[in-house]
C-alpha positions, 0 to 999 in steps of 0.5 A: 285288920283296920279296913278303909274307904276312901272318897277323893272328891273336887274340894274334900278327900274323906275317909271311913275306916272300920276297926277291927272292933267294929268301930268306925272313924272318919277324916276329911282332909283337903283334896289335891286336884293336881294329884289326887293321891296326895290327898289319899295319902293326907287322909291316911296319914290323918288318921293315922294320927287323928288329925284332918283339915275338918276334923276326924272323929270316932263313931261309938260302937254299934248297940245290939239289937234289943228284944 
């Protein structure tokens, strides 16, 4: 199970989603004033895909601590 947040702003829509790795990938993508929803959607598509209007990009899994 992938889960995702999603911040709808004025000028940006963005996304966070962690993989069921632990893995955490973002997307920004352009917002829609008119209908915030579509720019929920453009995001989630973006990801889908690996694409967004700023980019996306994957963050490396997470170091264990070291002792």
């Amino acid at each position: 199970m992938t889960r995702v947040g999603v911040d709808v702003g004025g000028t940006f829509t963005d996304l966070v989603a962690v993989r069921p790795d632990g893995g955490i990938e973002i997307r920004k993508v352009a917002s829609t004033p008119a209908d915030p929803s579509i720019g929920l959607f453009r995001a989630i598509d973006a990801f889908g895909t690996g694409e967004g209007d700023g980019g996306g990009y994957t963050l490396p899994l997470p170091r264990p601590p070291s002792h």
